[in-house]
C-alpha positions in Angstrom: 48.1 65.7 22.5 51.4 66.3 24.0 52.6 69.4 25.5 55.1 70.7 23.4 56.4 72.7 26.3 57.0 69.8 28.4 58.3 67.9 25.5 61.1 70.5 24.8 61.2 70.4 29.3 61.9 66.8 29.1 64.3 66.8 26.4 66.5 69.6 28.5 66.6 67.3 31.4 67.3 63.9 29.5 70.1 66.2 28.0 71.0 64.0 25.2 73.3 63.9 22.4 72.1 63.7 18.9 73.7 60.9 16.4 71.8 62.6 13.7 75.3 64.4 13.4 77.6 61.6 12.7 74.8 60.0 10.6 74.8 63.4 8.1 78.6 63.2 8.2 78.8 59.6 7.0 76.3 60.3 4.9 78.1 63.4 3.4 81.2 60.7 2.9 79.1 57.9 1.0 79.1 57.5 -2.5 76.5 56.1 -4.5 75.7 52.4 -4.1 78.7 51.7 -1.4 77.4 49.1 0.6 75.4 47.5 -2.1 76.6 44.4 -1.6 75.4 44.4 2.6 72.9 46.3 1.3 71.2 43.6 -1.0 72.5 40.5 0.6 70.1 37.6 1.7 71.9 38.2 5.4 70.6 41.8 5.5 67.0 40.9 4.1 67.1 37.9 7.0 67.8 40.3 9.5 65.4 43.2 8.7 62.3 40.3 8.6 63.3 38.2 11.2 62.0 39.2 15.1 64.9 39.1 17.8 67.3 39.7 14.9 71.0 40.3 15.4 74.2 41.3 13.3 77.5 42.4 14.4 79.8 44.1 11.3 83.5 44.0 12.0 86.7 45.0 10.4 89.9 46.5 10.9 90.3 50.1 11.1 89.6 52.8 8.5 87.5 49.9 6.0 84.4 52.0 6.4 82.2 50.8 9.0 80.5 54.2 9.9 80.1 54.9 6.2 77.8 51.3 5.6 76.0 51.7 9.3 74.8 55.2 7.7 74.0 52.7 4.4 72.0 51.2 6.1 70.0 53.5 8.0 69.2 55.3 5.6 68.3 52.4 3.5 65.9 51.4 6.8 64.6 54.8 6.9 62.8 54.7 3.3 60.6 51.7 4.4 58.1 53.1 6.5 57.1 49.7 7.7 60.9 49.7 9.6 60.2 52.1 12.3 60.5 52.8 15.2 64.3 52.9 13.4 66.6 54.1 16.3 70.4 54.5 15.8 73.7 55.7 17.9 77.4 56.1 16.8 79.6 56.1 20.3 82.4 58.9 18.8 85.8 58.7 19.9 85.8 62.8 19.4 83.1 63.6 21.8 82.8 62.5 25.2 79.1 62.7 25.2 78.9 59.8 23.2 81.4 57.5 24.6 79.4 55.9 27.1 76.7 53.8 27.9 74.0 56.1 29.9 74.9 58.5 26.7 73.3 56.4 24.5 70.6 55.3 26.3 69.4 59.0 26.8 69.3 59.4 23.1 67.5 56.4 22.4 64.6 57.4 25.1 64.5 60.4 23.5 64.1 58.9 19.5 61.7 55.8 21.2 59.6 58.5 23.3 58.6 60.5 20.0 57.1 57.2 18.2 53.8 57.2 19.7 51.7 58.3 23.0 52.4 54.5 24.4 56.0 54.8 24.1 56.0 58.5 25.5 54.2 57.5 28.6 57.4 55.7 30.6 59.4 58.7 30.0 56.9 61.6 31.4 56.6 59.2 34.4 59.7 58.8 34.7 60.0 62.6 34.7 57.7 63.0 37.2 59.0 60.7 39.4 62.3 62.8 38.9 60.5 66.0 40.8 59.3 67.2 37.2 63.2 67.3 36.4 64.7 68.4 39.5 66.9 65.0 40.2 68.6 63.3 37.1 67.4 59.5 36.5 70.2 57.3 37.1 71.3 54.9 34.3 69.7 51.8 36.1 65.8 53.6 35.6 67.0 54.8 32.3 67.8 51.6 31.0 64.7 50.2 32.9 62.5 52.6 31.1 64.0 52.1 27.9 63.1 48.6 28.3 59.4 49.7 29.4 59.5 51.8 25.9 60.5 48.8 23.8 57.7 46.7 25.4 55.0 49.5 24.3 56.0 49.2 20.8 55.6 46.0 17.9 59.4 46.0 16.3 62.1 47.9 17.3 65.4 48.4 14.4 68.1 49.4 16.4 71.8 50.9 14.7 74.6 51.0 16.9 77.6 52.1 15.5 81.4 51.6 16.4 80.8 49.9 19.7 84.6 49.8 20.1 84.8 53.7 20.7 82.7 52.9 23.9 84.9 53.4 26.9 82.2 51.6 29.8 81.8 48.3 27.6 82.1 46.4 30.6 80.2 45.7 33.4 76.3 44.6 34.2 73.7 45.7 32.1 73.1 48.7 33.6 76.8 49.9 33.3 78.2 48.1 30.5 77.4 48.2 26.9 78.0 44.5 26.0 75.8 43.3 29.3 73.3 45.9 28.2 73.3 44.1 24.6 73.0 40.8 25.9 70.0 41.7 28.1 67.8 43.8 25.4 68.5 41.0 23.4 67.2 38.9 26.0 63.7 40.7 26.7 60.8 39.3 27.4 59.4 41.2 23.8 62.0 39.7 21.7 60.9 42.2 19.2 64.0 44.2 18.3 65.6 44.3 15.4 70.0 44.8 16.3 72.6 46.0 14.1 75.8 46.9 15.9 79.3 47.5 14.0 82.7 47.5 15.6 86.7 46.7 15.2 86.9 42.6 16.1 88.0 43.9 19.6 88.6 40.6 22.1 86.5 42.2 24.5 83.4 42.5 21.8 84.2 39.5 20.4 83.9 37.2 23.4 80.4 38.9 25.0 79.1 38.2 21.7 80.5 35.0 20.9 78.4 34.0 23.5 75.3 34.6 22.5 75.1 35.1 19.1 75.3 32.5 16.2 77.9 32.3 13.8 75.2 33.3 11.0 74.9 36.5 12.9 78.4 37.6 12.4 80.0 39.1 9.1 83.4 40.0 8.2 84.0 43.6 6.1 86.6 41.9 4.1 88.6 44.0 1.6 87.5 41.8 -1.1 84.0 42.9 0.3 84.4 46.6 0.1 86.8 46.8 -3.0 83.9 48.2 -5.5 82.8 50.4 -3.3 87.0 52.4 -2.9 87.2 52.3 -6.2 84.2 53.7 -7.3 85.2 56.6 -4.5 88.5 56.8 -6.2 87.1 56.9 -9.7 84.9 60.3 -8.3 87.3 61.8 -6.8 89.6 61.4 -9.7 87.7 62.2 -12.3 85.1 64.6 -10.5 86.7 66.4 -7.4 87.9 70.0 -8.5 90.9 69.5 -6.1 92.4 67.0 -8.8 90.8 69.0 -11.9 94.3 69.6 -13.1 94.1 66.2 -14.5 90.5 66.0 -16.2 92.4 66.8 -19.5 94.8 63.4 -18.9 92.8 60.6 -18.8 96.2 58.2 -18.8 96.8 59.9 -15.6 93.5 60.0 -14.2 93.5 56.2 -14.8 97.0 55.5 -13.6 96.1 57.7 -10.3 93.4 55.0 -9.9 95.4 51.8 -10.7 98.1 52.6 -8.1 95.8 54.0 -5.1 93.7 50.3 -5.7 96.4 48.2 -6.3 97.6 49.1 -2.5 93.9 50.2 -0.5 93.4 46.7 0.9 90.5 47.2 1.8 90.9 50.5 4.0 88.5 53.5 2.8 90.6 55.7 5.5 94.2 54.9 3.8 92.9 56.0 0.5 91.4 59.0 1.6 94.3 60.0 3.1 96.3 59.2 -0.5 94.1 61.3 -2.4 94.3 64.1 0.1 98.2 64.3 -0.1 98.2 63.4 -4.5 96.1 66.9 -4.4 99.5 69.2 -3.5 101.3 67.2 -6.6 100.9 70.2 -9.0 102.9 68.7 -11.9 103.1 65.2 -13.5 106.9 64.3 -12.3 106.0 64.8 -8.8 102.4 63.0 -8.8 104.5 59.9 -10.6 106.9 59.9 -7.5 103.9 60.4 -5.3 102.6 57.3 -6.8 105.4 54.8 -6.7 106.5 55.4 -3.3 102.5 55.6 -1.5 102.8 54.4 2.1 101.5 50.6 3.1 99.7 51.0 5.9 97.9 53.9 8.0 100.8 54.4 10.5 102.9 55.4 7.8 100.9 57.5 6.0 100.0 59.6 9.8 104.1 59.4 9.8 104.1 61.1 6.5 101.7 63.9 7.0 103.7 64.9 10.2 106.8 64.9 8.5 105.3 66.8 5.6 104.3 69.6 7.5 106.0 72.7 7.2 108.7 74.1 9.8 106.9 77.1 10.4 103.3 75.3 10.6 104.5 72.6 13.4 104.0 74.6 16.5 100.5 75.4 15.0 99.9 71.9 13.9 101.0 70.3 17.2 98.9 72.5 19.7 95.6 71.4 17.2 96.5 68.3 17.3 97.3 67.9 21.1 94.4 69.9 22.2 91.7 67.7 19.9 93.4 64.5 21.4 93.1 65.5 25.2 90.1 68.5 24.7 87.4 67.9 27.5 84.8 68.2 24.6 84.9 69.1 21.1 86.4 72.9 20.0 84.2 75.1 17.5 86.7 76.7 14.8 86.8 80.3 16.5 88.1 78.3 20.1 90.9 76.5 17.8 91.8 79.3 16.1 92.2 81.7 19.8 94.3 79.0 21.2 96.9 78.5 18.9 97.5 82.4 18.9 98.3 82.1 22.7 101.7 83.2 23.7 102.6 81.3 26.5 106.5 82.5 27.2 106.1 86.0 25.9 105.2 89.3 27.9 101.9 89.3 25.8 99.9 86.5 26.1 97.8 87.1 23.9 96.6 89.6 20.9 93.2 89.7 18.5 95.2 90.9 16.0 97.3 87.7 15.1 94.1 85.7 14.7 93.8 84.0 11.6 91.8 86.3 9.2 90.2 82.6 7.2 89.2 80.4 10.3 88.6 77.8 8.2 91.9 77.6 7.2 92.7 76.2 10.1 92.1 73.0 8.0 95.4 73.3 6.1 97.7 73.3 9.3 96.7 69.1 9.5 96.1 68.2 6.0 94.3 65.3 6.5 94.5 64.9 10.3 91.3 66.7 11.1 88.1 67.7 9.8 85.6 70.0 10.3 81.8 69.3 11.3 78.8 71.0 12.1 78.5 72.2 16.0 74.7 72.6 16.2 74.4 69.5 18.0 75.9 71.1 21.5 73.7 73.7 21.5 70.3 74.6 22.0 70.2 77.5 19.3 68.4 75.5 16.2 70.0 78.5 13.7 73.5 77.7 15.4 75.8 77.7 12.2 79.5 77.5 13.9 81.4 74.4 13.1 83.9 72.7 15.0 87.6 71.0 14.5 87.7 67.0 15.1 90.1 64.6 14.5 89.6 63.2 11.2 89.6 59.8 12.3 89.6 57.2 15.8 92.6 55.7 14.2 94.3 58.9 14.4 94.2 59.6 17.8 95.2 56.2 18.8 98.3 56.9 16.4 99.6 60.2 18.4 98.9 58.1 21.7 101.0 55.1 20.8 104.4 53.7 21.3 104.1 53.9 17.3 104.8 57.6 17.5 108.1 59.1 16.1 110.5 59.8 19.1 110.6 63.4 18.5 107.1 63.5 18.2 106.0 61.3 21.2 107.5 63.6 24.0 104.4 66.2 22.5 101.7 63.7 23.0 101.8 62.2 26.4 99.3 63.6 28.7 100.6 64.7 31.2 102.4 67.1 28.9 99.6 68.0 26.7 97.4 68.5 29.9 100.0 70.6 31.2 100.4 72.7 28.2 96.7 73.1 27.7 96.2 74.0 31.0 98.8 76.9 30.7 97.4 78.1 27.8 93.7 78.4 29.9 95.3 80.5 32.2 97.2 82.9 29.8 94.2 83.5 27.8 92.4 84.1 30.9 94.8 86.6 32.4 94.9 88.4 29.5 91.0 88.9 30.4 92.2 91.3 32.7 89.5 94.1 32.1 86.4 95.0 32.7 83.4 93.7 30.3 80.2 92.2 30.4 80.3 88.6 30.3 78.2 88.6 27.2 81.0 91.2 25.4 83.6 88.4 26.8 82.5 85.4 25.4 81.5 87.2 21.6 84.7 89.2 22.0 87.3 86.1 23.4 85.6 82.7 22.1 88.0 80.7 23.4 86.9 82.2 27.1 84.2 79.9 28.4 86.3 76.6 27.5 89.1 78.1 29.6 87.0 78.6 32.7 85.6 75.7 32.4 88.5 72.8 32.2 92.0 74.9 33.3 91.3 73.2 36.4 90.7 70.1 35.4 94.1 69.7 33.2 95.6 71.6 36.4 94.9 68.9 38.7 96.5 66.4 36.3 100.0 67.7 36.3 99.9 70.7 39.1 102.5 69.0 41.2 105.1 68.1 38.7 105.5 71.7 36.7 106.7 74.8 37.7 105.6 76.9 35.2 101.9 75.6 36.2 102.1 76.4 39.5 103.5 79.6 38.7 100.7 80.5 36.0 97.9 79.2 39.0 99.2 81.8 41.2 99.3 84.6 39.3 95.8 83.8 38.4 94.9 83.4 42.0 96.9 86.0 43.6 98.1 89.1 41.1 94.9 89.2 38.7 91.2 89.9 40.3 89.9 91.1 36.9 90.6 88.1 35.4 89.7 85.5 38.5 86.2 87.5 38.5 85.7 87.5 34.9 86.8 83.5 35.1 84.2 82.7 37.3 81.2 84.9 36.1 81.9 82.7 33.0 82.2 79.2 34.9 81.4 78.1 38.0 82.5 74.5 38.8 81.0 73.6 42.0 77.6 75.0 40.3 76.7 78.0 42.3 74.9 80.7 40.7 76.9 83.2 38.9 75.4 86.2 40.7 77.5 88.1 43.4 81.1 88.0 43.9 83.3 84.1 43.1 84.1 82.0 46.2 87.5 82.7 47.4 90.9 81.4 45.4 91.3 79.0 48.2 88.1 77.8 47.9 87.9 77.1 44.2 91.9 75.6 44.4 90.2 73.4 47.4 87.5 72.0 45.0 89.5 71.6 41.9 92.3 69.2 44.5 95.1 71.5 43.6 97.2 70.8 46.4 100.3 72.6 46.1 98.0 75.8 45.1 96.1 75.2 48.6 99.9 74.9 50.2 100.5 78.3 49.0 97.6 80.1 49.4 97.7 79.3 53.2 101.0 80.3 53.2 99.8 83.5 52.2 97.3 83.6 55.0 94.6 82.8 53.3 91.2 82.3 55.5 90.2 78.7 56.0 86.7 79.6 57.2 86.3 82.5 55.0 82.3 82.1 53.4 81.7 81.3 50.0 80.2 79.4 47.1 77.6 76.6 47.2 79.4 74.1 49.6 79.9 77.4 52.3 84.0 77.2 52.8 87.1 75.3 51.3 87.1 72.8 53.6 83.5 71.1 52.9 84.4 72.1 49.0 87.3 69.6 48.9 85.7 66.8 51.1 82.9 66.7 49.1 84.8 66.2 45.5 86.8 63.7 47.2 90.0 65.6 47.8 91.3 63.9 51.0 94.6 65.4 50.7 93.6 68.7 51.1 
């Protein structure tokens, strides 16, 4: 028998992100008997029997490929004989699953609860670790994953969106495709592959090279066409957000002849559709809406920016640009704080303009972004807060390209949005500039903790090229000791515990590489030697993160 206390040990160390969120999500989105035709196809049924099996699912973006990879693990999951199942979906929306060590922690983790033989490499590994006091590197995590696979008959394995994986390249112990090609590879040849992506060249030429054309299909729209329109014929017809028209089943049916005649395949497009047909209160207006719906997914983002109201935009922008560029993903309460924030005013910021529905947050975006749970980044199982995501991948690449309106496009290049959110850090911050126990902070000022954590790290981005930065950063450092203490009992970035009084400002400018702030803080007279923090002084501090300039 395991010990559960060293279980729950081990899982703290691997640290590990948990899929089972985007799987629920898709889930959530699915409607019944989408994906019936992968689903009962003689190339599914091939690959589920046959040992060393592998299929990679492509199509072009928004045609539903996290939707069916949910299909089918949860069509694996009801066949006991199908286990271990293990799955991953790399998210575009959360850096902790964008990356190829990511993964591999969180499939250790499923593997290592199959049985006692597949457990063992783990708590070795552990112990080899100093019982958790070093982390593994992604070479022995990979090594051991492969030590897992060995200890076990069959292995199905779900990977989902591969495309959303920033370290594809590289040798197997870096890069996701090299990794693929190597677990394929193993001297077990017993697992069971199932990976999904957009046909990126990349993707397509690692696994052109070892994979048979039998083991590649195609999501064409003629594919996936029953499966939008029987989500279009519930929505219409069930949704209470188009109710209005239960009582005019002309409409209803016209609503789904126009949305299908132009869906082309693209489950995200016609989401989108439906989304906007729902503020179409009366027939003359949902009849325009109909005849003039936008081709592609570009034009329909271009649309929902231009539809939003004059007095929403500033709201709407700082969402968007802080869910495109956010270090991590932001629970509602953190969203709703930092669009309050008065950068330019003498109040930076006031409780009282919060907005009293958080949730309606929502209707700032329309169909932009969407709202999941956030239980999954944190260790509280009874953690009921949700967070704010962009809706979609295909979004975010759309307010990062040349595609962008020109207006728009000035609002969404990052040195500007890392700039702006950086300002914002340190207003909200400064306006902590009272006495309370961290505990009162972070209930009281959600947003808090997020602040001292990144400012810096948008700082360093754009420190040298705005003004209004540098003069934020040294009224932080140098008018505000309330606020600079309260920062960094919330958040310490070189790690040091947060007992006693923060390192110096010259210290903490040192280790974030804010050079201009070091420029000026000496100018000051601050102390170079002066003691402090976990690397001692400022110099060491800034050596040791690699900041030669300082």
């Amino acid at each position: 028998m395991r010990d559960e206390q060293r279980r729950e040990k081990i899982d703290r160390w691997l640290s590990f992100p948990d899929p089972s969120t985007n799987y629920n999500k898709a889930l959530g989105q699915r409607h019944e008997r989408s994906g019936s035709w992968f689903l009962e196809s003689d190339t599914f049924d091939k690959w589920k029997m046959q040992r060393n099996s592998f299929l990679w699912l492509h199509g072009i973006p928004g045609c539903g490929k996290t939707i069916l990879s949910s299909a089918i693990i949860k069509d694996l999951e009801s066949i006991p004989s199908f286990q271990p199942l293990l799955y991953f979906y790399f998210d575009f929306n959360d850096p902790g699953k964008q990356g190829l060590e990511s993964m591999v922690r969180s499939l250790v983790s499923q593997l290592s609860r199959n049985s006692d033989d597949t457990w063992k490499p783990l708590d070795s590994l552990f112990s080899a670790c100093r019982d958790g006091c070093q982390q593994p590197t992604c070479e022995l995590l990979c090594n051991v994953f492969l030590h897992m696979i060995e200890q076990a008959k069959e292995v199905w394995l779900v990977l989902d969106a591969l495309d959303e994986c920033i370290t594809r390249a590289g040798p197997s112990t870096k890069g996701l495709l090299s990794w693929i090609r190597e677990l394929l590879n193993s001297k077990q040849r017993n697992v069971h592959l199932l990976v999904t992506s957009r046909p990126e060249q990349d993707i397509e030429s690692e696994i052109m090279g070892f994979a048979h054309i039998d083991d590649v299909v195609h999501i064409q729209s003629s594919l996936i066409t029953d499966d939008i329109r029987a989500y279009v014929r519930t929505v219409v017809r069930e949704d209470d957000r188009l109710k209005r028209w239960r009582s005019r089943p002309d409409v209803q049916s016209e609503i789904e002849t126009r949305v299908m005649e132009k869906a082309d395949g693209m489950f995200r497009w016609t989401v989108c559709q439906l989304d906007a047909l729902e503020d179409c209160l009366e027939y003359r207006s949902l009849h325009k809406a109909l005849g003039s719906l936008p081709k592609t997914l570009d034009e329909t983002y271009a649309r929902i920016l231009r539809g939003i109201p004059e007095g929403h935009k500033q709201y709407a922008t700082r969402i968007l640009q802080f869910l495109t560029y956010s270090q991590r993903p932001l629970r509602i309460e953190e969203a709703v704080d930092a669009i309050v924030v008065d950068t330019k005013g003498d109040e930076y910021f006031n409780p009282k303009y919060r907005l009293p529905e958080p949730r309606e947050i929502l209707r700032y975006c329309s169909s932009l972004v969407v709202v999941v749970s956030a239980k999954e980044h944190s260790y509280n199982k009874d953690d009921k807060s949700e967070e704010l995501r962009l809706a979609h991948f295909s979004v975010k690449e759309y307010l990062t390209s040349n595609r962008l309106r020109e207006d728009m496009a000035q609002s969404f290049q990052e040195t500007v949005v890392k700039t702006s959110i950086a300002i914002i850090c340190l207003a909200y911050l400064l306006h902590l500039d009272f006495e309370l126990p961290i505990a009162e902070i972070k209930n009281g000022f959600p947003l808090a903790e997020y602040c001292a954590t990144y400012w810096i790290t948008y700082a360093a981005v754009a420190e040298s090229m705005d003004e209004t930065l540098q003069r934020f950063i040294r009224e932080f450092f140098c008018s505000h000791r309330i606020s600079y203490t309260n920062c960094y009992n919330l958040y310490r970035p070189d790690n040091s515990e947060k007992h006693g009084e923060p390192a110096s400002a010259l210290y903490y400018a040192s280790f974030g590489g804010l050079v201009n702030a070091v420029k000026y803080l000496l100018s000051q007279g601050a102390d170079v030697n002066e003691r402090g923090g976990f690397h001692g002084n400022a110099l060491p501090a800034a050596s040791r993160q690699g900041h030669d300039e300082i």
